[in-house]
N, C-alpha and C positions, 0 to 999 in steps of 0.2 A: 065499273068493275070493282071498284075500289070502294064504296058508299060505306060500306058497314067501317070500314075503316079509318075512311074520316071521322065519323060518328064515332068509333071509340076513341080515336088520338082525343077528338077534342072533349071528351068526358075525360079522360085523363086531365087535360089540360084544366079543366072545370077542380076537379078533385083536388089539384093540389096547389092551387092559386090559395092567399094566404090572405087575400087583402088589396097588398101592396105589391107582392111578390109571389113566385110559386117555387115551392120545393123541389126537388129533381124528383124525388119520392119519399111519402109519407114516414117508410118507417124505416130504410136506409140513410137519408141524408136529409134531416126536420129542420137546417135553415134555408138560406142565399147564400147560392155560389156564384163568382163572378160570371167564368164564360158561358156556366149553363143557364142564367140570365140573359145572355143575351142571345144565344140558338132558341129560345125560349120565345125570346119576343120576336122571331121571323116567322114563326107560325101564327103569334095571337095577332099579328099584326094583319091577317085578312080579313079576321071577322071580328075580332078584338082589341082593335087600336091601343085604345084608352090603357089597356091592360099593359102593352109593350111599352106604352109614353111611363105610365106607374112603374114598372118594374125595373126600368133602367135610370129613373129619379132615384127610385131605393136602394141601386146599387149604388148610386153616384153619392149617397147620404153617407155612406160611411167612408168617400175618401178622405185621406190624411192631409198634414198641411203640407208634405211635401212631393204630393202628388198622386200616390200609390192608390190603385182601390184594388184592395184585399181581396184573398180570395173567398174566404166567408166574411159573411154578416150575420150574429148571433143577433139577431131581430126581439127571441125569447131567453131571458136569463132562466126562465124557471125548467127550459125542455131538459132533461138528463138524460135522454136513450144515446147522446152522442159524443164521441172522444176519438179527438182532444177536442175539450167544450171553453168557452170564452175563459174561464178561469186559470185552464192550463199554461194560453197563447197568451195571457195577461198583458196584454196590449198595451196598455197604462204605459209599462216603460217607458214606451217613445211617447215623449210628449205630445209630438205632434198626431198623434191618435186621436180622432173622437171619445168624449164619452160614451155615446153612443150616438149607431149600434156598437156595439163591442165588436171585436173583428181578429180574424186571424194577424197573423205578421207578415207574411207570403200575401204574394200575386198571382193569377192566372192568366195563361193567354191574353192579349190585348184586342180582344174581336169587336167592342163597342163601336169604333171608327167604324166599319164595313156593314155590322147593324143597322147603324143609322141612317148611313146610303141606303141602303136595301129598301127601309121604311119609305123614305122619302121616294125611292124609286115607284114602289107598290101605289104611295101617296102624295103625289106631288104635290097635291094644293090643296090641305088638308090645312089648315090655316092653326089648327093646335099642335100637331104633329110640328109643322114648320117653326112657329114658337119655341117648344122645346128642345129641338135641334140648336137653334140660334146660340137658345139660355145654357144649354149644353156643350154646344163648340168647344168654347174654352176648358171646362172642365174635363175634356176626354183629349184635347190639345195638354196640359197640365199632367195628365198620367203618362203620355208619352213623354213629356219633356221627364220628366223621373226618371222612367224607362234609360235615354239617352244621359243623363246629367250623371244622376246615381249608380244606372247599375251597368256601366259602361268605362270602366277604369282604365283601358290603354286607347280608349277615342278612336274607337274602330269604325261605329255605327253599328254595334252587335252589342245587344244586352247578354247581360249574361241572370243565372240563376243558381240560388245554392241550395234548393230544395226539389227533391222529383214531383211533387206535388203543386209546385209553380208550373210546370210543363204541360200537367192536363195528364200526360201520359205517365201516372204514378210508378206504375210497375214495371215498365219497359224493361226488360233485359240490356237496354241501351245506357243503364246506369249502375248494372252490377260491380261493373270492377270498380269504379269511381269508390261506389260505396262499399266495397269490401277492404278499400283500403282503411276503413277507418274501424278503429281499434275500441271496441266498449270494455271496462274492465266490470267485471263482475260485480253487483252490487253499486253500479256509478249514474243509474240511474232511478230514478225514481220510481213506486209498485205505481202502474198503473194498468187501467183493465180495458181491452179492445173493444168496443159495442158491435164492429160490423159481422162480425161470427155470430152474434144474436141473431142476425137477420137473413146470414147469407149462408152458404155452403165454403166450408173450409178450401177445399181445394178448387176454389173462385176467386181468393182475395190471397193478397201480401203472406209470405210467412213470417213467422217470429221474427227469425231474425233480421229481415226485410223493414218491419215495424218500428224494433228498436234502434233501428239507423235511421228512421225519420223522426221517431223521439229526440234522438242524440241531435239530428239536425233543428231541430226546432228549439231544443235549449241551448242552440249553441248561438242561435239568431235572438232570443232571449237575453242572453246574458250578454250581448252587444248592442241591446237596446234597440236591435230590427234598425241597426243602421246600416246603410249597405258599404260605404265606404271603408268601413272595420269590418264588415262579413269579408269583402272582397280579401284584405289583406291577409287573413287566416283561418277562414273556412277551408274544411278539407276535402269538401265537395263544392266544386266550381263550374259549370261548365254552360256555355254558349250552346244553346236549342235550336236545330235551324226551324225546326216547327212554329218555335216561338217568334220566332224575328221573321219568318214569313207572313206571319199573320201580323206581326206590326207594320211590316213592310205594304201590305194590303188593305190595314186601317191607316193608315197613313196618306194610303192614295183617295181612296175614299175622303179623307179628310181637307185634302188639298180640293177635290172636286166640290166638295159643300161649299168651304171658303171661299172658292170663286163667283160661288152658286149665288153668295152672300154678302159676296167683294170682302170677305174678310182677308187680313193678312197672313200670306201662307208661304212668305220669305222662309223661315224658320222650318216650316215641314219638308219643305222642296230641300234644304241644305243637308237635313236629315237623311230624306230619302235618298240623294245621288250618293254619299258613306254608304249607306248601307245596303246597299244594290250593288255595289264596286266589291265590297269587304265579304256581301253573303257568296256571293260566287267566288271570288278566291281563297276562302277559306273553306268553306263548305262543301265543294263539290269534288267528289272523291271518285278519279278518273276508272279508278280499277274495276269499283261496283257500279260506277255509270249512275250514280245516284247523288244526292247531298246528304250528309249525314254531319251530329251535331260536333263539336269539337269538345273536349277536355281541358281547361285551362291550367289546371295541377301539374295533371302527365303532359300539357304542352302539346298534346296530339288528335287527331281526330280520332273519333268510335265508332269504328268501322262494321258496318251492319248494316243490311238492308231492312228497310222498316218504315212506317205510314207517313214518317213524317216530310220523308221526301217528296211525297208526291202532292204536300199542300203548296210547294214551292211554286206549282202550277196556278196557283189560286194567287198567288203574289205575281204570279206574271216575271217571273225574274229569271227563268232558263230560257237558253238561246232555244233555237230553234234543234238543232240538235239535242242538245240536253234533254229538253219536253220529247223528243223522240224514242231516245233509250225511255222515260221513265215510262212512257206509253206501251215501248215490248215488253217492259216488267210486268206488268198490269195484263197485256193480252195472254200472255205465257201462262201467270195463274189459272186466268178464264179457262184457257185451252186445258188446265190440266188439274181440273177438277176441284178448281176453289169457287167459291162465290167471293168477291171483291166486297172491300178489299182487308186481308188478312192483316192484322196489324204489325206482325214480326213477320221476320224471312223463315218462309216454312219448313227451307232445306236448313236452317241451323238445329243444333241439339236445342238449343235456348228455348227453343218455339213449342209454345201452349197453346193448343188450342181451345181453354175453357178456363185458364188465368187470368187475372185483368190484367189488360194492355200487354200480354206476352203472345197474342196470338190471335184475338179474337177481333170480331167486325166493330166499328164503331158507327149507328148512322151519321152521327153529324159532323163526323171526321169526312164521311162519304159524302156528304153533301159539298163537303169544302174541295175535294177530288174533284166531282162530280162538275162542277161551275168552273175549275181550273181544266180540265178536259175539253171542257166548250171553248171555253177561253182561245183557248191552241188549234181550234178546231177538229180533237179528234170525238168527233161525234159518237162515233158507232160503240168505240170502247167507253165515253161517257154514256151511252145509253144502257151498257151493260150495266155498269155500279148503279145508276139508278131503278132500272130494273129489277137486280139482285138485291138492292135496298128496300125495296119495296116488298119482293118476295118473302123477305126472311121474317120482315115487320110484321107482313100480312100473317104467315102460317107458322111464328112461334111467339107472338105477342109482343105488346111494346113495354118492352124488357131495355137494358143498361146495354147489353152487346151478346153478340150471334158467334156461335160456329162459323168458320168460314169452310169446314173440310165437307162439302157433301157428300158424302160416304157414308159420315159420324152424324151431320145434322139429318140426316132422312129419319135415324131410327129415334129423335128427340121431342119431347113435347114441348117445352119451351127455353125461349134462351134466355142466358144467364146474366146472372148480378141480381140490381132492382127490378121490380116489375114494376108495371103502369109508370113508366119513365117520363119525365115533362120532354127533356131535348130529343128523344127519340119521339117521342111528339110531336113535335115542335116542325120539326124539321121532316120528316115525311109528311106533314101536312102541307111545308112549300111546296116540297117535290111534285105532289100530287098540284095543287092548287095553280104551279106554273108548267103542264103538262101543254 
């Protein structure tokens, strides 16, 4: 049913492989991103090993000494189509940076742990695959220990983040007021020029004023030497992701399951993991919306909104049995009333865009992470839907950055928006199909 579509993910995938690495897309995003490296290597890993073992080596090339790996890797000093480009993030500061690749200052999602499982799952005795895992352990063990060491100041087991662009989920309306608190005075920031309105449609991406709060935050992690300890104490955007700490909480487990796999020592992850399975549920899950949502560490309070990142909690395995039940009527209520899954904001908020990034729109490889936490729980019939509708949207508006979720609005559209020929939209409907 699907043939023509395999065939073009993996021409996608073909087109923007770099070498060592593959682009998200050629002419919206021309380095390496961390986590869409690694949705990237679940797909090449059926027909493309060798490619998923390279591309998570390349990610892993530009970690720092103190465990981080970045969320870009500027691979190319000469490429200009993109900003903020290695020059801006000037990495140097912090000593413990590579020369290169050159690299942002920020982090992404921790998805490598769960990666790696996955590979080895698909390849169990694949004896190069197995190799690099080994030689790798440590080194994706090391980005977590950062995670916990550095960006975990009151010893909760919750990392925290001071950039929306660490989240994955840049434009969330689940970070407005955060960032509105912060004050730019006229002229306090430096002329610099956006690239992604070259390539995208305006009312798709960030507004102005949206931009120059991630400017203000990236010089403000600059002029602190991208240390997290000094970000923690006076950055004025702080706040605990439960998105993010689910999917550490998921490579984590993953991690511990290799280490046994390897008799490696996994004292250390296991002490991790029981923190922050304790800490993400009492902090995080917010009784009223019957959901988890991230906390504010400034305002002291949780951000109360319904919205995607809840429902990776399932993929972490870390809601009772109840909890995974509300978040499963959330999810059938949409089906039932005219969305395709899953929408990334609460539809009934004013907030909600349906054709903004991350204020509204589908993400597949956010859906894939639903999708596997649905199973998880066992609610089949509702995980068959999002992989279904995953499929659908991929198949008849091309593999694009993210979908309409309102069918009403997507029937009369010829394709969906942001980048087009997307690697991780890629990537990741080729598992889906591949583990059918």
């Amino acid at each position: 049913m699907f043939d023509e579509l395999i065939k073009k993910a993996h021409e996608v995938l073909d087109t923007n492989w770099k070498g060592e690495f593959t682009v998200p897309t050629n002419t919206l995003y021309p380095f390496q991103w961390n986590w869409d490296s690694g949705f990237v290597s679940l797909g090449n890993g059926h027909k493309n090993l060798d490619r998923s073992i390279k591309e998570i080596n390349s990610l892993l090339s530009g970690q720092w000494a103190n465990g981080m790996v970045p969320h870009i890797l500027f691979h190319s000093e000469n490429e200009k189509t993109y900003f903020p480009n290695f020059d801006f993030w000037e990495s140097s500061v912090n000593s413990g940076s590579p020369d290169k690749p050159k690299s942002s200052g920020i982090t992404n999602p921790p998805v490598i742990g769960f990666v790696l499982e996955n590979l080895l799952i698909q390849h169990p005795d694949d004896e190069n695959l197995v190799a690099f895992v080994k030689e790798s352990f440590n080194k994706v063990v090391n980005f977590h220990r950062f995670l916990y060491n550095s960006r975990d100041p009151h010893h909760e087991g919750l990392m925290y983040m001071y950039h929306p662009w660490e989240s994955g989920r840049d434009n969330s309306p689940l970070w407005d007021e955060s960032l509105n608190r912060i004050e730019i005075k006229e002229g306090s920031l430096p002329n610099y020029q956006r690239r992604d309105l070259d390539v995208s449609e305006a009312d798709e991406r960030p507004t102005a004023a949206q931009y120059d709060r991630y400017v203000y935050l990236l010089l403000f992690g600059k002029e602190n030497q991208y240390d997290s300890p000094k970000i923690a104490e006076e950055c004025p955007f702080l706040i605990q992701d439960n998105m993010m700490n689910a999917i550490l909480i998921r490579s984590n487990d993953s991690l511990i399951r290799i280490g046994e796999r390897f008799s490696f020592d996994t004292s250390e992850i296991k002490e991790w993991q029981q923190q922050s399975i304790t800490s993400f549920n009492s902090k995080f899950w917010n009784e009223k919306l019957k959901m988890y949502v991230p906390y504010d560490l400034r305002a002291q309070k949780q951000i109360e909104y319904k919205e995607i990142g809840s429902y990776v909690s399932l993929f972490a395995q870390v809601a009772s049995g109840q909890q995974a039940a509300h978040l499963q009527d959330h999810l059938v209520h949409l089906h039932n009333n005219g969305y395709y899954l899953c929408p990334s904001f609460d539809v009934d908020s004013p907030e909600f865009d349906s054709k903004r990034y991350w204020r509204g729109p589908i993400w597949p490889h956010v859906n894939w992470m639903i999708y596997h936490g649905l199973m998880e729980y066992g609610y089949r019939e509702i995980a068959n839907v999002v992989k279904a509708d995953t499929l659908k949207i991929v198949n008849k508006w091309g593999l694009c950055e993210y979908y309409e979720p309102q069918k009403e609005v997507a029937k009369d559209l010829s394709l969906g928006y942001g980048g087009k020929n997307f690697s991780w939209t890629a990537s990741t409907i080729l598992d889906l199909m591949y583990n059918t």
